[in-house]
Biopython code that builds the backbone (N, CA, C, O; Angstrom):
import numpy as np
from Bio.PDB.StructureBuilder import StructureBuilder

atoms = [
    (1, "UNK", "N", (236.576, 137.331, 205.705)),
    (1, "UNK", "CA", (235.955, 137.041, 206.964)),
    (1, "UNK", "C", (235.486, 138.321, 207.654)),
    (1, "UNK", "O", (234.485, 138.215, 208.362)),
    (2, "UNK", "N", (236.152, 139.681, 207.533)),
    (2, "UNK", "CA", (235.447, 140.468, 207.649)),
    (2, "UNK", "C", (234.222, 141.177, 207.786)),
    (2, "UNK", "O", (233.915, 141.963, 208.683)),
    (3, "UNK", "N", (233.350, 140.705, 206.500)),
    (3, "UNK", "CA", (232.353, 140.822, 206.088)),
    (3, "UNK", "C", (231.372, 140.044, 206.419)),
    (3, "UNK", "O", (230.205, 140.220, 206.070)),
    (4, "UNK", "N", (231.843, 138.997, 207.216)),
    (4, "UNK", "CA", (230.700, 138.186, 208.087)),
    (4, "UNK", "C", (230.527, 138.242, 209.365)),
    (4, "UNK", "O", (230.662, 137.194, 209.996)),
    (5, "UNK", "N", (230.206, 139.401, 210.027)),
    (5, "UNK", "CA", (230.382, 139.825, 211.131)),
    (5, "UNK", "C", (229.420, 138.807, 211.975)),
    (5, "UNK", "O", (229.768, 138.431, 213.095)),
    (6, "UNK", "N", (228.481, 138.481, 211.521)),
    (6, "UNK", "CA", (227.559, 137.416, 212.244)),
    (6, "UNK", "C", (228.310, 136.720, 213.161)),
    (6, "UNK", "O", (228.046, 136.578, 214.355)),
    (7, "UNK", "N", (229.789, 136.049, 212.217)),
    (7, "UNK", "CA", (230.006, 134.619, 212.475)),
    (7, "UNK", "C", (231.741, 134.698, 213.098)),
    (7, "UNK", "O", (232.265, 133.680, 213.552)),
    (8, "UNK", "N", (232.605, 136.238, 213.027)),
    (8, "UNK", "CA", (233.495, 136.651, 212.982)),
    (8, "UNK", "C", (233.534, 137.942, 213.106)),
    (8, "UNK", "O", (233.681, 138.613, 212.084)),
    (9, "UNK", "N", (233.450, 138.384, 213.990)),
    (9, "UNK", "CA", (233.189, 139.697, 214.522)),
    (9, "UNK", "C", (234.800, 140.495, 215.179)),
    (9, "UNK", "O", (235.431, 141.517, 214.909)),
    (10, "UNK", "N", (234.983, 139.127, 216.335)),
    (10, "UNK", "CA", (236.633, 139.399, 216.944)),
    (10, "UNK", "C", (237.556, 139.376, 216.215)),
    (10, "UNK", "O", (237.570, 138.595, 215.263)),
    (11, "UNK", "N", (238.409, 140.089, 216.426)),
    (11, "UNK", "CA", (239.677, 140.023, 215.867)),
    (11, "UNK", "C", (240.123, 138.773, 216.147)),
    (11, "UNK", "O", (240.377, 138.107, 215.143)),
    (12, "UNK", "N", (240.377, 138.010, 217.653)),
    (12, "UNK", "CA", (240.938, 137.086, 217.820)),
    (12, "UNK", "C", (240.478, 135.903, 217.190)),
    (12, "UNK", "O", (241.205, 135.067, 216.653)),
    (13, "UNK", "N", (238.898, 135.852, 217.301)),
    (13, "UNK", "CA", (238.106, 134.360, 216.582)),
    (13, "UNK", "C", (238.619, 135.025, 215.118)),
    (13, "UNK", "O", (239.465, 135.760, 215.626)),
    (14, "UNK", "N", (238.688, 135.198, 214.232)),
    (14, "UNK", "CA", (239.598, 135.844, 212.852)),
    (14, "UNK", "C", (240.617, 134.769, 212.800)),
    (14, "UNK", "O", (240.634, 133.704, 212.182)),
    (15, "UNK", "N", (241.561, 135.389, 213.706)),
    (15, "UNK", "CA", (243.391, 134.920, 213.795)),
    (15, "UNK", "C", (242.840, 133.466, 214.265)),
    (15, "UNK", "O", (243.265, 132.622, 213.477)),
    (16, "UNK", "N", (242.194, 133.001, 215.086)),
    (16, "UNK", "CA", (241.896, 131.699, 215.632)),
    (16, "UNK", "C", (241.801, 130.693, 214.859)),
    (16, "UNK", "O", (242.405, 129.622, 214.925)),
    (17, "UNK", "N", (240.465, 131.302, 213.574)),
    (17, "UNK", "CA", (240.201, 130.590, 212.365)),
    (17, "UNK", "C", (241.113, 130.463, 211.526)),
    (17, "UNK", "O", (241.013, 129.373, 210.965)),
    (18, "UNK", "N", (242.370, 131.349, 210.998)),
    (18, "UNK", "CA", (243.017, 131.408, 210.268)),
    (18, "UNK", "C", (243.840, 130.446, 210.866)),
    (18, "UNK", "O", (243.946, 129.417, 210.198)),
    (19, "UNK", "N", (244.406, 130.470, 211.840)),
    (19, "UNK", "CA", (245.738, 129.235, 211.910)),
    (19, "UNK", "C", (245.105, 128.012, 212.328)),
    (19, "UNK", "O", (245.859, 127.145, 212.770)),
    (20, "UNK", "N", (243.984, 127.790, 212.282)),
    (20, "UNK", "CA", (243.298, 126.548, 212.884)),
    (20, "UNK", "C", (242.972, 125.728, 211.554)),
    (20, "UNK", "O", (243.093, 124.507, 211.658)),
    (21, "UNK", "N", (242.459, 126.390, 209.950)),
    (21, "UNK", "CA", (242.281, 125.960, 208.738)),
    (21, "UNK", "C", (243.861, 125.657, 208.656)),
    (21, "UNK", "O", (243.958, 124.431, 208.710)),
    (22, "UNK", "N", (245.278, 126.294, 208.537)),
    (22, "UNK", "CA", (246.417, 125.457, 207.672)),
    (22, "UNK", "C", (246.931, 124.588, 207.737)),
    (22, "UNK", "O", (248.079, 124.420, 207.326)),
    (23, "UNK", "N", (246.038, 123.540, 208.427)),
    (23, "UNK", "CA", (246.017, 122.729, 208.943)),
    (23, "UNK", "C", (245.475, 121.405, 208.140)),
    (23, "UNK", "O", (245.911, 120.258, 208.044)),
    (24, "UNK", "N", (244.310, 122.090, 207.598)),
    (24, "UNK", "CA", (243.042, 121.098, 206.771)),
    (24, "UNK", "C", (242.912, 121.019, 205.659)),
    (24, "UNK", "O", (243.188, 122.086, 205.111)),
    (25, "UNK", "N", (242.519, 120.011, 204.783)),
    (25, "UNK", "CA", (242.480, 120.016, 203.668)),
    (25, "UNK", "C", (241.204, 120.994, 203.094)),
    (25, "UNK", "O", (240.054, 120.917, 203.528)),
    (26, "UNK", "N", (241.598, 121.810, 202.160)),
    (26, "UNK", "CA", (241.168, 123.169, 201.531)),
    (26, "UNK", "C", (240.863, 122.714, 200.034)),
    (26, "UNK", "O", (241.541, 121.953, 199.344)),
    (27, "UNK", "N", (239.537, 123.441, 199.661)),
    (27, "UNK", "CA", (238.755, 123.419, 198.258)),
    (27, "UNK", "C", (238.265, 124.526, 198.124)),
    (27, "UNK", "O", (237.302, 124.941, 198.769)),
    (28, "UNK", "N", (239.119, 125.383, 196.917)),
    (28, "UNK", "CA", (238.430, 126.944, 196.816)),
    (28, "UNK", "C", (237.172, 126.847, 195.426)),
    (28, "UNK", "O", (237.229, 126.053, 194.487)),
    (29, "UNK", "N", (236.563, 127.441, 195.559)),
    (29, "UNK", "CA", (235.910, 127.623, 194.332)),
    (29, "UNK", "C", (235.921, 129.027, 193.529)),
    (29, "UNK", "O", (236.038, 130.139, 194.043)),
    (30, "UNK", "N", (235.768, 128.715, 192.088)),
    (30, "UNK", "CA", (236.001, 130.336, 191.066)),
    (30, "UNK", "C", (235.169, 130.480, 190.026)),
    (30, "UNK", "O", (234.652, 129.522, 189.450)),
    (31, "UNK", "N", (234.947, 131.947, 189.656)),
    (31, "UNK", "CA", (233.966, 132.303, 188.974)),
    (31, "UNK", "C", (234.835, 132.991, 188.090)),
    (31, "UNK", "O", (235.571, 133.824, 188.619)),
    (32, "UNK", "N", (234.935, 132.795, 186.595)),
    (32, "UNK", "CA", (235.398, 133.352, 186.109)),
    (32, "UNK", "C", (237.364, 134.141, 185.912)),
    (32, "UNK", "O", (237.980, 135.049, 185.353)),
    (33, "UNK", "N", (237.520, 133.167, 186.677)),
    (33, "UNK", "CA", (238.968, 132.879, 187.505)),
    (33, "UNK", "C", (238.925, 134.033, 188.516)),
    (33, "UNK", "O", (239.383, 135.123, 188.172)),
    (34, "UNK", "N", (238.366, 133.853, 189.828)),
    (34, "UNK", "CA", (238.532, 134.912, 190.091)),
    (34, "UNK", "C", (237.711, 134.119, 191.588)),
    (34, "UNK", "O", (236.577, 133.658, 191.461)),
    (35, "UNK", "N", (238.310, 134.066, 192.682)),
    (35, "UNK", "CA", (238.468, 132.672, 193.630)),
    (35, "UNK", "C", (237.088, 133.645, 194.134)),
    (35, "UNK", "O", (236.898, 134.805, 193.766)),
    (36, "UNK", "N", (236.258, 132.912, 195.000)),
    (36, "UNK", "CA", (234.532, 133.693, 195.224)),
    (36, "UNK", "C", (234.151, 132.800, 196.748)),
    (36, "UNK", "O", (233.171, 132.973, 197.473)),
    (37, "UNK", "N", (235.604, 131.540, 196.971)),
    (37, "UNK", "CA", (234.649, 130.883, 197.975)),
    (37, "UNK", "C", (235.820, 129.864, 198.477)),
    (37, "UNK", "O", (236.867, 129.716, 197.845)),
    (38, "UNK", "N", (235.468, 129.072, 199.878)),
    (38, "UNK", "CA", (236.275, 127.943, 199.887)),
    (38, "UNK", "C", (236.231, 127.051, 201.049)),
    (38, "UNK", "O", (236.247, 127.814, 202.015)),
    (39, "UNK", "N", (236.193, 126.083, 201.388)),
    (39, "UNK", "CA", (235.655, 125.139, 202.254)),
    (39, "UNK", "C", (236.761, 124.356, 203.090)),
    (39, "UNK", "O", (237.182, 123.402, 202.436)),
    (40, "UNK", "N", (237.326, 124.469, 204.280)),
    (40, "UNK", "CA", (238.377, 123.681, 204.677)),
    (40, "UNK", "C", (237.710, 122.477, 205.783)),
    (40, "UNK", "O", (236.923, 122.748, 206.691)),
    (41, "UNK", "N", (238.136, 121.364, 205.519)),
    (41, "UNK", "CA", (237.409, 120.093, 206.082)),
    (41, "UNK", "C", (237.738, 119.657, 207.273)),
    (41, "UNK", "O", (238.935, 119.601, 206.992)),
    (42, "UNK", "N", (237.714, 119.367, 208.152)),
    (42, "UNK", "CA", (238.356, 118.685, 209.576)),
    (42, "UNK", "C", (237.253, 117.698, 209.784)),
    (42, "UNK", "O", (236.025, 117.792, 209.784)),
    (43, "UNK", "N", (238.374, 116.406, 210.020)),
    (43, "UNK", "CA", (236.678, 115.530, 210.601)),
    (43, "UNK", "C", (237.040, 115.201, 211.569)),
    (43, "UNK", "O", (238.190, 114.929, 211.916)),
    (44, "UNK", "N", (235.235, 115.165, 212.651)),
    (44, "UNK", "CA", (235.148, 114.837, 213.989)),
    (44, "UNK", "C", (234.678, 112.870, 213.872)),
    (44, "UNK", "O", (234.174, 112.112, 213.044)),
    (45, "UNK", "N", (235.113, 112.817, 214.956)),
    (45, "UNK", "CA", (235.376, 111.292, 214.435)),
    (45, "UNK", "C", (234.552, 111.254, 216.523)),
    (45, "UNK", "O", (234.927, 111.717, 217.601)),
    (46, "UNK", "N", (233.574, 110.577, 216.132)),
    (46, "UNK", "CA", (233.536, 110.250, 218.212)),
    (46, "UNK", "C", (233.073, 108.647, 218.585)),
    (46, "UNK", "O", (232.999, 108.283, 219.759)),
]
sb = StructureBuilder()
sb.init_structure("model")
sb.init_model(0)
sb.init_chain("A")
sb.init_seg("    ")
for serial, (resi, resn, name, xyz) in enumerate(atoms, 1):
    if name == "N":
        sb.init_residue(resn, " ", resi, " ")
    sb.init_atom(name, np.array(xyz, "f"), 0.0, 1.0, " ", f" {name:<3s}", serial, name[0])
structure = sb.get_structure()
Protein backbone atom coordinates (compact mmCIF):
# COMPACT_ATOMS: atom_id res chain seq x y z
CA UNK A 1 0.00 0.00 0.00
CA UNK A 2 2.84 2.10 0.13
CA UNK A 3 3.40 2.37 -3.29
CA UNK A 4 0.04 3.70 -4.06
CA UNK A 5 0.37 6.93 -2.82
CA UNK A 6 -2.58 8.17 -5.01
CA UNK A 7 -4.97 6.18 -2.96
CA UNK A 8 -2.90 5.81 0.53
CA UNK A 9 -0.72 8.36 1.20
CA UNK A 10 -1.52 8.65 5.33
CA UNK A 11 -0.20 6.66 7.59
CA UNK A 12 -3.50 6.54 9.37
CA UNK A 13 -5.85 5.76 6.07
CA UNK A 14 -2.92 2.65 5.82
CA UNK A 15 -3.70 1.35 9.54
CA UNK A 16 -7.52 2.27 8.79
CA UNK A 17 -7.49 -0.04 5.71
CA UNK A 18 -5.64 -2.67 7.32
CA UNK A 19 -7.95 -3.41 10.31
CA UNK A 20 -11.06 -2.56 8.38
CA UNK A 21 -10.15 -5.68 5.54
CA UNK A 22 -9.75 -8.59 8.68
CA UNK A 23 -12.78 -8.43 8.69
CA UNK A 24 -13.79 -9.48 4.93
CA UNK A 25 -13.68 -12.15 2.94
CA UNK A 26 -10.12 -12.07 1.05
CA UNK A 27 -8.93 -13.53 -2.56
CA UNK A 28 -5.18 -13.19 -3.23
CA UNK A 29 -3.90 -13.80 -6.54
CA UNK A 30 -0.16 -15.43 -7.73
CA UNK A 31 2.21 -15.44 -10.33
CA UNK A 32 4.41 -17.99 -10.28
CA UNK A 33 3.85 -18.65 -6.52
CA UNK A 34 4.70 -15.58 -5.57
CA UNK A 35 1.29 -13.56 -4.19
CA UNK A 36 1.19 -10.12 -6.87
CA UNK A 37 -2.42 -9.04 -5.74
CA UNK A 38 -5.66 -9.36 -3.66
CA UNK A 39 -9.20 -8.25 -3.35
CA UNK A 40 -11.15 -8.08 0.05
CA UNK A 41 -15.09 -7.89 -0.45
CA UNK A 42 -17.59 -6.05 1.87
CA UNK A 43 -21.07 -5.68 0.59
CA UNK A 44 -23.15 -2.53 0.73
CA UNK A 45 -26.56 -3.64 0.85
CA UNK A 46 -29.14 -0.17 0.86
Amino acid sequence: MKGLTEWFEAPEGIIACAKAVRSMPMFAASLNGRANGFIALSAHIH
